[in-house]
Each structure stands twice: as C-alpha cells, then as structure tokens.
Wavefront OBJ file of the C-alpha trace (Angstrom):
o trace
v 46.775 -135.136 -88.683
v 44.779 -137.873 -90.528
v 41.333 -139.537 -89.368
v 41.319 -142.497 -88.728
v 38.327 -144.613 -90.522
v 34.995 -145.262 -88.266
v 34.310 -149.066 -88.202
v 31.582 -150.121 -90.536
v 27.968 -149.995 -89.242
v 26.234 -152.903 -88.210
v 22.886 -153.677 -89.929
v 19.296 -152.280 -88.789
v 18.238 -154.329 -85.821
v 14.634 -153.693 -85.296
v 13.173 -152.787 -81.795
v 16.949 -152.345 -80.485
v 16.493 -148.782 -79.567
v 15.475 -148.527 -76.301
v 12.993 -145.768 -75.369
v 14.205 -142.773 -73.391
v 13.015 -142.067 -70.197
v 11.144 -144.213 -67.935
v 11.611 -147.645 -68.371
v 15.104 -149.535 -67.973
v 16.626 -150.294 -71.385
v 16.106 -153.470 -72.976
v 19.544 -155.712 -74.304
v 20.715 -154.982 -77.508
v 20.820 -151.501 -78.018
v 22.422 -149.554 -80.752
v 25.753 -147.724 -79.489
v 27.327 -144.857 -81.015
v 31.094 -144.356 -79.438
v 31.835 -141.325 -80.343
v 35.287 -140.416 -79.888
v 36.596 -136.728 -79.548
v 40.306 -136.686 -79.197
v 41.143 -133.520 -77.974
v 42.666 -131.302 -74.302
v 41.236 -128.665 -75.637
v 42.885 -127.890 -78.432
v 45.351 -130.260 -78.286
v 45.193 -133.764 -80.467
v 48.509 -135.086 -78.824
v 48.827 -135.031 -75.375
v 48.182 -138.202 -72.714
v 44.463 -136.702 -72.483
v 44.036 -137.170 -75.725
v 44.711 -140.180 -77.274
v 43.078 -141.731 -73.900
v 39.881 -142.533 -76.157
v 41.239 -144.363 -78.573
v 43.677 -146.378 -76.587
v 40.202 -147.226 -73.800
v 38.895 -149.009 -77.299
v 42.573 -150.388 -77.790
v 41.911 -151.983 -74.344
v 38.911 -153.993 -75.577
v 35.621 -151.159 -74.555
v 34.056 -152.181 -78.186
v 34.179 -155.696 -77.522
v 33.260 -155.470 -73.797
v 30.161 -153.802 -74.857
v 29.615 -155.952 -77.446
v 29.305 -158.713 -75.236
v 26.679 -157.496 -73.047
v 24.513 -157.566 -76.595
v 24.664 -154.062 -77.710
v 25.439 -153.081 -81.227
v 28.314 -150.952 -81.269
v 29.689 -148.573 -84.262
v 32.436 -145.911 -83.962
v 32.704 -142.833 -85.350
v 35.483 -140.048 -85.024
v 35.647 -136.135 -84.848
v 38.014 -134.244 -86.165
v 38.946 -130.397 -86.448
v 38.426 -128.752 -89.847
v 40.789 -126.042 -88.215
v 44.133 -125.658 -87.405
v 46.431 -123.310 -85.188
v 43.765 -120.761 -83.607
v 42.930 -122.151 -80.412
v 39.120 -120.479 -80.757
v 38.775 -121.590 -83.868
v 39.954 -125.493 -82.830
v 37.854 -125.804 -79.810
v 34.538 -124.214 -82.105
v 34.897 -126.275 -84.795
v 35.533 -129.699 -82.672
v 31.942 -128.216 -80.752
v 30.710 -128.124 -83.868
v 31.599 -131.520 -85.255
v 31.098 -133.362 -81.952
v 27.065 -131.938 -81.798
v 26.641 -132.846 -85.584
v 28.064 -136.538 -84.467
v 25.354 -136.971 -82.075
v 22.646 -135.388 -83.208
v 23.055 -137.734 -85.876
v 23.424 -140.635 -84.335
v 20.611 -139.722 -82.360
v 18.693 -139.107 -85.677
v 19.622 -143.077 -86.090
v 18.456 -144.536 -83.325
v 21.202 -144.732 -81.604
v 22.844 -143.776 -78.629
v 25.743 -141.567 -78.212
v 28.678 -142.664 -76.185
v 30.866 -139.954 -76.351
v 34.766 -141.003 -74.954
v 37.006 -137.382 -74.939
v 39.914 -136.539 -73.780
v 38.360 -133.396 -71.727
v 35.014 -131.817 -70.489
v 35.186 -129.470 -72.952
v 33.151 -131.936 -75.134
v 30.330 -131.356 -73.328
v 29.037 -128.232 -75.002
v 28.996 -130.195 -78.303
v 27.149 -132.967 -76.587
v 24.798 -130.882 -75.022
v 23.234 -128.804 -78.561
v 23.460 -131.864 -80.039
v 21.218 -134.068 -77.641
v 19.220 -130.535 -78.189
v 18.275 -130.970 -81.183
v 15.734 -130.745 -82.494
v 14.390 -128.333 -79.339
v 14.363 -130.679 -76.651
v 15.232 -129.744 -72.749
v 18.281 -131.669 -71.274
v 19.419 -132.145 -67.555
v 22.713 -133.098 -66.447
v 24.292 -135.604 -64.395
v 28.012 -134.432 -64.168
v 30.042 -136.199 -62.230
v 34.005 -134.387 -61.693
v 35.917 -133.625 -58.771
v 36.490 -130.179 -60.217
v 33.591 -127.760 -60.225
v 34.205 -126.917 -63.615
v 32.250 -124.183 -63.104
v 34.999 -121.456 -63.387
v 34.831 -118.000 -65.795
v 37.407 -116.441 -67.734
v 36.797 -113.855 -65.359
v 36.849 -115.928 -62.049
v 39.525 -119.177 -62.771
v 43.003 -119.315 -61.278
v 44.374 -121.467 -64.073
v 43.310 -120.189 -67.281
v 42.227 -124.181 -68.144
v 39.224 -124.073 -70.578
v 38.500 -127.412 -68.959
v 37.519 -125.507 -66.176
v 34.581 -123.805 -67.670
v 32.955 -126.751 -69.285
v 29.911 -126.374 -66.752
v 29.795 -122.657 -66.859
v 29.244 -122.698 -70.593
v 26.769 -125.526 -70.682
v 24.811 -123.398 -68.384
v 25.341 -120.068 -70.957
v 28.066 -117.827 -68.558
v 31.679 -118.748 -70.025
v 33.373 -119.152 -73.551
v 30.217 -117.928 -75.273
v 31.663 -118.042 -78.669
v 31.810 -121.795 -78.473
v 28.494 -122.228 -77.335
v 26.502 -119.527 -79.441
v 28.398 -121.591 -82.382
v 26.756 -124.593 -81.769
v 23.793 -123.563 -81.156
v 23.692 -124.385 -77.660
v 20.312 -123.098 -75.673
v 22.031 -122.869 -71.599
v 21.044 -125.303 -69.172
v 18.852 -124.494 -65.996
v 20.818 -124.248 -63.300
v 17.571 -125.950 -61.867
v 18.069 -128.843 -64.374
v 22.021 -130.136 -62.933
v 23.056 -131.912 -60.128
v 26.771 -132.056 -59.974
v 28.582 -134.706 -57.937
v 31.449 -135.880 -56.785
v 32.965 -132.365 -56.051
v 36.220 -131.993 -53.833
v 38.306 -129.921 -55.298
v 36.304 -126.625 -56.350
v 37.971 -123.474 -56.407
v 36.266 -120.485 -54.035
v 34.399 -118.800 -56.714
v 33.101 -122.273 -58.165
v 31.660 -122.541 -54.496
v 30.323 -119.149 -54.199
v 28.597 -119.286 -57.904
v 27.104 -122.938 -57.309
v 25.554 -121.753 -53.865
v 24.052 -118.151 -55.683
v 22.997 -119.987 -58.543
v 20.869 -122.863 -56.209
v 23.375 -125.882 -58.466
v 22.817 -128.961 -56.414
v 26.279 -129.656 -55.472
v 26.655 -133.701 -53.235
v 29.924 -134.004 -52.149
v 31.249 -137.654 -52.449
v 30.238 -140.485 -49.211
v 27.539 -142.507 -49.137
v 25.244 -140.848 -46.686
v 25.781 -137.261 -48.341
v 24.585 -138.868 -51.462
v 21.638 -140.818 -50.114
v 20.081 -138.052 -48.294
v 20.680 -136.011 -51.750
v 18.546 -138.387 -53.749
v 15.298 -136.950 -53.443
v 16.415 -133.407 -54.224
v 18.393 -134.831 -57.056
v 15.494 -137.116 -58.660
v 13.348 -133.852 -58.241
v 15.321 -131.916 -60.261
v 16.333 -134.137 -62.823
v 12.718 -134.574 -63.431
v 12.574 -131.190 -64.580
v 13.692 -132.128 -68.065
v 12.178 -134.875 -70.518
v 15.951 -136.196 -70.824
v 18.692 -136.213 -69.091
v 22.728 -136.116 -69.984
v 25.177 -138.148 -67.870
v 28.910 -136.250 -68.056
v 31.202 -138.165 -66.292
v 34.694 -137.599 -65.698
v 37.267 -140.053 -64.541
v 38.471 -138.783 -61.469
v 34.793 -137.926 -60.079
v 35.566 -141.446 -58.699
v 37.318 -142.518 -56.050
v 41.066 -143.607 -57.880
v 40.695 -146.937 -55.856
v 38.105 -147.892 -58.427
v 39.006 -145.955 -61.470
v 42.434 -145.446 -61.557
v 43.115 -144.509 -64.967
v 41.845 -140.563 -64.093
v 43.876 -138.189 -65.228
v 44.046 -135.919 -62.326
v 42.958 -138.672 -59.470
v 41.838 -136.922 -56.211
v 41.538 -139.323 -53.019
v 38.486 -139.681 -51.438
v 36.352 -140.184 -54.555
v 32.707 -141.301 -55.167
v 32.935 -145.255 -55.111
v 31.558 -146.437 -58.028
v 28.875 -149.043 -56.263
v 27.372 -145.809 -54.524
v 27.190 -144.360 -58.090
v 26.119 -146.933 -59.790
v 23.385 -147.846 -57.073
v 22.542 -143.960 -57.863
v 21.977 -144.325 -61.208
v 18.930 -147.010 -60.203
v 17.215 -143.934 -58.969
v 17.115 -142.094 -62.550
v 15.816 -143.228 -65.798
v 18.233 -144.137 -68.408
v 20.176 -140.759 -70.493
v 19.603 -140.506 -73.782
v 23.652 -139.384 -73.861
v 26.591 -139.935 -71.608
v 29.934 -138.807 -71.923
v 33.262 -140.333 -70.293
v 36.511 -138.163 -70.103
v 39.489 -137.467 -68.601
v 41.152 -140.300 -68.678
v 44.637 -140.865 -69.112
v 45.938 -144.358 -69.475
v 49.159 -144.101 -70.045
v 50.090 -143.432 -66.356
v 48.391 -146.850 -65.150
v 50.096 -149.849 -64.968
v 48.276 -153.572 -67.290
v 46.179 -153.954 -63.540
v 44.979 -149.900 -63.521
v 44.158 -150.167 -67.265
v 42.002 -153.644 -67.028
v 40.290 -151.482 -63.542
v 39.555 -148.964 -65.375
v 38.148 -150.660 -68.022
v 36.034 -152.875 -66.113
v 34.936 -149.763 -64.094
v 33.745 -147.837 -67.200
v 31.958 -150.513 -68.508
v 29.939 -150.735 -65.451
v 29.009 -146.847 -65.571
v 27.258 -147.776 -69.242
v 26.163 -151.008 -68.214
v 24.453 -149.364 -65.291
v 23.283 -145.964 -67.118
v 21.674 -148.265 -69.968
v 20.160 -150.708 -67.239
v 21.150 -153.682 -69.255
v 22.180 -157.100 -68.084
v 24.423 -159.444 -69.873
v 22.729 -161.005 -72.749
v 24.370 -162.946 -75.968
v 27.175 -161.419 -77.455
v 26.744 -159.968 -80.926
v 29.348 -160.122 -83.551
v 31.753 -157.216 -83.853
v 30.461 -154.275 -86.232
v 32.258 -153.803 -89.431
l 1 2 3 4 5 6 7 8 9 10 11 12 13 14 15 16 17 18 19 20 21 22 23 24 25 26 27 28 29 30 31 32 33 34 35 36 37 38 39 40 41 42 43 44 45 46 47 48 49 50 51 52 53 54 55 56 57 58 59 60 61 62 63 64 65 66 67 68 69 70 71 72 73 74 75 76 77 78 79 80 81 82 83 84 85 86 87 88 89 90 91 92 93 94 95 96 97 98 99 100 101 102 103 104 105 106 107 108 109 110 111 112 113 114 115 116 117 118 119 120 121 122 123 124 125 126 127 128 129 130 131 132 133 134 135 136 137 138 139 140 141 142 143 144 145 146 147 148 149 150 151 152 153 154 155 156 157 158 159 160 161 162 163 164 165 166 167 168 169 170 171 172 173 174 175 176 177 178 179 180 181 182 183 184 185 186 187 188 189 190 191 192 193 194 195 196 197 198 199 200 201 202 203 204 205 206 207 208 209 210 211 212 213 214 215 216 217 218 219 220 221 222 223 224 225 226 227 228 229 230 231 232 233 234 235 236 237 238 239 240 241 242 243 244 245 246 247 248 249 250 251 252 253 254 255 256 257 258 259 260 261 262 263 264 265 266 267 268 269 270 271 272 273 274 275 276 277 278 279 280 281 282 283 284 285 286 287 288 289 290 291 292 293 294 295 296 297 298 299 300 301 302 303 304 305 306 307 308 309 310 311 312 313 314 315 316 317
C-alpha cells in the first residue's frame, strides 16, 4: 500500500484564518482536507476509497471556488495485519494531521471512509487542552459497547469512545480526554439499537430525531449545550441525511434530516473549528447521485464555515 503525495501547499495568506467561535467566517479561509481512507481497518473496500474518489469528483476545486485555500494531506497506517494495532495507529496519525494543521492556521476537513475517525479528530482538535463539543450527525447511534452491540462493527462505537466507554485502547493511545455527555447533541438518529436508546436516555445525550419541528423545538436545548465548550466539532455522516438529498450514503436510511433543515441549523451555532464527513460510498450512485452528493457536501462546509461565494483562488500545488 503506497501513499499517495499531498498536493503542494499554497502560500501564507494573511488574515485568512477565520477566528473560532462567534463570528461567521470570513471568505478565504485556509482548508486542510484531510483524508483518512479506512472501514476500520480496511484500506480497500467501497467505504474506503470514497474520500479520494469525493476529490476525484471535483470537492478541491468546488471549494476552491468559493475562495478558500485548500491543501490535502493523507494518513496512512504505519501498521499492518493486527486489526488493534491498524485502527490505533490510523487514531494516531489522523490526530497528529490535525493538530497540525490546526497548529497552521488552518482548518481541518477531515473526509473518511468511517466514524471511527472521529477519536483521532477529537484529541487532535484537543490539543493543546482545549474542551470540544460535538455536533454528530448519523442515523446510527453509534453509541454501542463491545459489551452491548449486536454486530460487532467498531463503527458502531465511534460515539461511545469519544465519550471514554468503548475501545479504550484506541482512545487512551491518542490521548483522547472523553467528551461530556453534556457537551453532544446527536442528530439525525433512526436507526439506534435498544441499548444505544437506553444509554443515551441514562446518560442525559441530547438525542433530535430527524423532521423539522422535532429539530426546531430542540434548538434551544441544543445551542445551550453546545455552549458548554469554547469549540465545537461537527461529525457528520452521510446517511444522517435524508438519501433524497445525499444519496451517495453508504447505508441510506429513508426518512433522513433534509439538508435545508440542517443547514438552516447550523445558522444557530458558531462556526467548528473541525468537521468531519464520512460514510460515503460512491460507487453505488449513478453520474446524477455523485454530482448530488457533491453539491450536497459542499453545502454542509459552505454552511458550517458561513462563507458566501467569493473569487475563486487558483488551485494549490
């Protein structure tokens, strides 16, 4: 398995770095795509090479053009064969990745193949000590326990060990300081398994189902707690929304969030200072799904950053 080459950075642009928290972001900011090619442990399923072949489709570019400077960098496992060992070390590399492009001013735009990314996002929009609250978006609870899931999917626990209660060798290996329950809203949800239900409602999780109403009379509660931390984390995966909008998920479940109720959402909260978009798999999408779903997760960053069209920049590299 060879890496493939990050595209060149583009020069320092000063002022470009919007300020986190408060304000909506100005045009032009620095982008870090960040892409983490792995179902766990696997580099070659559909899952997989989904974020490279979204960038294939022209995400780079479309970014570009709404003035942001965009770079690319790749992570990689430095092991092989133990499952443990693959999923640690890609948690490793993935926090290391945006920690340091956090370090430069820039903001990390993580595309992976699952939600399993997320711990290494999380300790490394930690560092160096700060508090993070999460936006996570997933028709599955991922909430699950190797003690509690029905599947056996690691996916499945990417929640839980954010929040410190599953696949604690992964997490204590990055580092990773567990989430407040307090501190997550999780939305989206239709597809939980019964101890995902039973753990969210004993652990007070703010869990909004998807429809309109449910999620406007959940916006107060959800800007409250939100507020809890200095900065937040959006994790959103593709089939969170409603397939008629994104359908390039790789498990689509009817009855989705639509994105205009999400993205109207996202008006309510200040900007992340990290996002994450997985699970998608283009390869079962026909030319019309794939240029949907590519207009649909340019929106999500569009909206997250608060940005509106401006000149387009030239390509990095």
């Amino acid at each position: 398995m060879g890496a493939a080459k990050p595209a060149g950075e583009p020069p320092e642009s000063p002022g470009s770095a919007g300020a986190a928290g408060g304000a909506a972001a100005p045009a032009g900011r620095r982008i870090e795509i960040v892409v983490v090619p792995y179902d766990v442990e696997h580099d070659d399923t559909s899952l997989a090479r989904s974020p490279r072949e979204l960038l294939e489709a022209g995400f780079q570019e479309r970014l570009e053009k709404l003035g942001h400077r965009v770079s690319v960098s790749h992570v990689w496992s430095r092991e092989e064969g133990d499952k443990m060992a693959v999923v640690s070390s890609v948690a490793l590399m993935t926090a290391r990745q945006v920690a340091r492009a956090r370090s430069r001013n820039r903001f990390p735009l993580v595309l992976s193949g699952g939600c399993l990314a997320a711990v290494g996002v999380v300790s490394g929009l930690q560092r160096p000590g700060r508090r993070i609250g999460i936006l996570w978006i997933d028709a599955h609870g991922d909430f699950n326990t190797p003690e509690s899931t029905p599947s056996g999917y690691w996916d499945g626990m990417s929640l839980a060990a954010v929040c410190g209660r599953s696949l604690e060798p992964i997490y204590k290996r990055v580092e990773l300081q567990p989430v407040s329950y307090l501190s997550i809203a999780h939305l989206g949800g239709r597809s939980l398994d019964p101890p995902e239900i039973e753990d969210f409602a004993r652990l007070n999780v703010l869990v909004v189902p998807p429809g309109p109403k449910r999620l406007e009379r959940a916006l107060p509660e959800l800007e409250k707690r939100l507020r809890r931390s200095p900065e937040l984390y959006f994790h959103i995966d593709a089939d969170g929304i409603d397939p008629r909008d994104l359908p390039g998920a790789h498990l689509p479940e009817p009855e989705g969030l639509r994105l205009k109720d999400l993205l109207r959402c996202f008006g309510h909260l200040r900007p992340p200072t990290g996002m994450t978009i997985s699970g998608l798999d283009l390869e079962r999408i026909d030319e019309a799904g794939l240029k949907k779903t590519l207009d649909g997760c340019v929106k999500l960053v569009r909206a997250a950053l608060r940005v509106e069209e401006g000149p387009p920049r030239e390509a990095a590299g």
